[in-house]
C-alpha positions as a Markdown table, in Angstrom:
| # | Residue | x | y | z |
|---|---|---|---|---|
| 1 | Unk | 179.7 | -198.9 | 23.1 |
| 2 | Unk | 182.0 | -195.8 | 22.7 |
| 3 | Unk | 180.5 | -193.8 | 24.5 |
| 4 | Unk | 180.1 | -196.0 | 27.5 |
| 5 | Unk | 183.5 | -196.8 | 27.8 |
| 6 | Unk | 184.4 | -193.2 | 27.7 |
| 7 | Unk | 181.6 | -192.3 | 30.2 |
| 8 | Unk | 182.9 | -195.2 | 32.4 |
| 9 | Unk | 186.4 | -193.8 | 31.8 |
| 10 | Unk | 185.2 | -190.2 | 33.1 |
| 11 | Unk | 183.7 | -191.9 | 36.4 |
| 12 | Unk | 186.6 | -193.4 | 37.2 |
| 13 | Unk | 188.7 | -190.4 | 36.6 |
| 14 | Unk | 186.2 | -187.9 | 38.7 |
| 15 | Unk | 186.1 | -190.7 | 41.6 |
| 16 | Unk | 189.9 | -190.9 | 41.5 |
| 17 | Unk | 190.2 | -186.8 | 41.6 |
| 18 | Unk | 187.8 | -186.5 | 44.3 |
| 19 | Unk | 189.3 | -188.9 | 46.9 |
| 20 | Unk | 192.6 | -187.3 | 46.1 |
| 21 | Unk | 191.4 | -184.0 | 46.9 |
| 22 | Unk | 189.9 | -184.9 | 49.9 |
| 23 | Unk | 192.6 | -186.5 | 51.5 |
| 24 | Unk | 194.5 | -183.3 | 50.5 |
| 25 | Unk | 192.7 | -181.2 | 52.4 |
| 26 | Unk | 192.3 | -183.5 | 55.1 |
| 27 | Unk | 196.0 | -183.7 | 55.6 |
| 28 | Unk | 196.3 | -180.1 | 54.6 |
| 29 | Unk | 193.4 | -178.2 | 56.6 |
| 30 | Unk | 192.4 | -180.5 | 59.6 |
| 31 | Unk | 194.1 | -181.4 | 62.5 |
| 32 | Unk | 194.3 | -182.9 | 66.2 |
| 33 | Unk | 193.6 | -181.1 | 69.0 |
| 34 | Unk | 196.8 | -180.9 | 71.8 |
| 35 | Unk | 197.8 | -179.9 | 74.9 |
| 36 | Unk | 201.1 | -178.7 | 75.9 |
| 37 | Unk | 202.7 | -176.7 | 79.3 |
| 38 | Unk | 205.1 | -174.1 | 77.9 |
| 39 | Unk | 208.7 | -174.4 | 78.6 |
| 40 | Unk | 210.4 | -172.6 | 81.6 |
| 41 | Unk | 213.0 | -171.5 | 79.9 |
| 42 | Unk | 212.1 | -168.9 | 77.1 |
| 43 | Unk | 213.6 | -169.8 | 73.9 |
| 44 | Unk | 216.1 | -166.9 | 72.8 |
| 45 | Unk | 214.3 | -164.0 | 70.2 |
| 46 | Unk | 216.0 | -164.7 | 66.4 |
| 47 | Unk | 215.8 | -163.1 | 63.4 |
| 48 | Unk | 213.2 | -164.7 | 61.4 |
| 49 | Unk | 213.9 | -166.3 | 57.9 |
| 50 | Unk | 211.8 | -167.4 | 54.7 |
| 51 | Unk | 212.0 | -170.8 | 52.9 |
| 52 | Unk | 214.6 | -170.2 | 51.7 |
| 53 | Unk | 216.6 | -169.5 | 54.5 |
| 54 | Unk | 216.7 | -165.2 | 53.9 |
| 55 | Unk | 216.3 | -163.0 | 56.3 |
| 56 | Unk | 212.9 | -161.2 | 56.8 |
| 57 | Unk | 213.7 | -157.3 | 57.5 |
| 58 | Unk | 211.7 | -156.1 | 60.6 |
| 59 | Unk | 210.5 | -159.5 | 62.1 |
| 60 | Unk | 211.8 | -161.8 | 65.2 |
| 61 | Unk | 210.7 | -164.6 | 66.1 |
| 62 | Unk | 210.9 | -167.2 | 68.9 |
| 63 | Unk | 210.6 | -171.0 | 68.1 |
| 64 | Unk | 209.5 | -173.5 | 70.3 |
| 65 | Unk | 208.9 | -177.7 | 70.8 |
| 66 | Unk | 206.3 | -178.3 | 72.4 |
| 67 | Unk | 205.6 | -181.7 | 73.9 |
| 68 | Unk | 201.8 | -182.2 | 72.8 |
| 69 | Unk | 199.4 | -184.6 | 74.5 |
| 70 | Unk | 196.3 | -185.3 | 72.0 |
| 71 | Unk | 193.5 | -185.5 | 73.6 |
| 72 | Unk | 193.2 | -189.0 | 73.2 |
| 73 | Unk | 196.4 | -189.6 | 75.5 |
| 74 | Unk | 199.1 | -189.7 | 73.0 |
| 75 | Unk | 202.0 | -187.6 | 73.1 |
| 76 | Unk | 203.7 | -185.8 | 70.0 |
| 77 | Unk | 205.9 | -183.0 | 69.6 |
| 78 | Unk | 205.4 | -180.0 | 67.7 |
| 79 | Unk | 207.2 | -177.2 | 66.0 |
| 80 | Unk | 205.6 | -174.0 | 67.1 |
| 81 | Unk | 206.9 | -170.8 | 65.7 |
| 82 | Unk | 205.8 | -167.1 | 67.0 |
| 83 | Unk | 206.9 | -164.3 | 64.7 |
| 84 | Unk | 206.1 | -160.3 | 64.4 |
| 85 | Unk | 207.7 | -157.5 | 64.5 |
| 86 | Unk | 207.4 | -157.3 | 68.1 |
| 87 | Unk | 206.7 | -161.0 | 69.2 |
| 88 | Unk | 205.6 | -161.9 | 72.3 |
| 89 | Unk | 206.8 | -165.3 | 74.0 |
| 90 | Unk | 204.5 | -167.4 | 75.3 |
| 91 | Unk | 204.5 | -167.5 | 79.1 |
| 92 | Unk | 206.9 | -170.0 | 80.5 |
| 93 | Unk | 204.9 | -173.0 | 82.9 |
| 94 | Unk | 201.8 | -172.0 | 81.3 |
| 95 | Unk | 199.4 | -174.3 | 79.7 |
| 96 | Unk | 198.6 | -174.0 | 75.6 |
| 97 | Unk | 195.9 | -175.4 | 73.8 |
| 98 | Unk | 196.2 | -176.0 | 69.8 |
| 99 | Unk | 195.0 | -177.5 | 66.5 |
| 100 | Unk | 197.8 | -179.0 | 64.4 |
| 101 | Unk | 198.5 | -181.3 | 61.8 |
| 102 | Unk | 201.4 | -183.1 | 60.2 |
| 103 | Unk | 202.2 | -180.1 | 58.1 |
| 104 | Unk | 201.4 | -177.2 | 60.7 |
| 105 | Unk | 199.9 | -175.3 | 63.6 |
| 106 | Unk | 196.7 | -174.4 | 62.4 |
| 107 | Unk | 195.6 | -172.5 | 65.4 |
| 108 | Unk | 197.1 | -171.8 | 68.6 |
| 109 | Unk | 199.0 | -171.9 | 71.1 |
| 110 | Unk | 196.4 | -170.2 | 73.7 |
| 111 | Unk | 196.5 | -170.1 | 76.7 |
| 112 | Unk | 194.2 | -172.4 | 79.0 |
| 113 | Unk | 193.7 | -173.0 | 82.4 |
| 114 | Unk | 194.8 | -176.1 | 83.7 |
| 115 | Unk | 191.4 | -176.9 | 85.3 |
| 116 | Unk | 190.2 | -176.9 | 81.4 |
| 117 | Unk | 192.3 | -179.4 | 80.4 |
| 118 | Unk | 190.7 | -183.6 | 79.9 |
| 119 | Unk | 191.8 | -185.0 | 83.2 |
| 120 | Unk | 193.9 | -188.3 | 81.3 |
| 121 | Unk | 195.8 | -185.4 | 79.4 |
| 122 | Unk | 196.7 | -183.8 | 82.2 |
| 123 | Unk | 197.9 | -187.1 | 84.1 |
| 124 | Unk | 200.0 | -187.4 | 81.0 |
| 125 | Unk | 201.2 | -183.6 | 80.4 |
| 126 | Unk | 202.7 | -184.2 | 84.3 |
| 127 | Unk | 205.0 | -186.8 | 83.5 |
């Protein structure tokens, strides 16, 4: 009897530590798919910080929010930071595609051609 309640007892812990990973890497590792049309106006290039709010020697950065249509119509805006030593902004007017969640980008922006874009999205990236 012991050793079935401890057995049952393990289950129950493994089946609790498995759906909480998952939903951790869920939230963590996948994302939505968006569309945005960069800015006109380019966002002025700043010094780029940590966490904590330091300085990081040798590295600019420009930072953007970018009004996001998903591509199943609804709209979102993301946080989109672009930092190197020598960053390049994105193009103003131009159209972005990227993969985000909650947390962060996880890929992107790039560049697409409007043509490429899900006709609803577009109807909804022109208003």
């Amino acid at each position: 009897m012991k050793k079935k309640m401890i057995s049952l007892v393990a289950i129950v812990a493994l089946i609790i530590v498995g759906f909480a990973g998952y939903h951790y890497y869920k939230n963590t590792y996948q994302g939505d798919v968006g569309y945005a049309q960069v800015p006109a106006k380019t966002p002025t290039k700043q010094a780029t910080k940590d966490d904590q709010g330091k300085v990081v020697p040798n590295e600019y950065s420009y930072h953007y929010q970018l009004n996001v249509v998903k591509e199943d119509g609804t709209r979102t805006t993301v946080p989109v930071e672009i930092s190197s030593e020598k960053p390049t902004p994105l193009t103003p007017n131009s159209y972005v595609k990227l993969e985000f969640n909650s947390k962060r980008v996880l890929s992107g922006p790039n560049n697409i051609a409007k043509d490429k874009i899900l006709a609803k999205v577009q109807t909804e990236l022109e208003k």
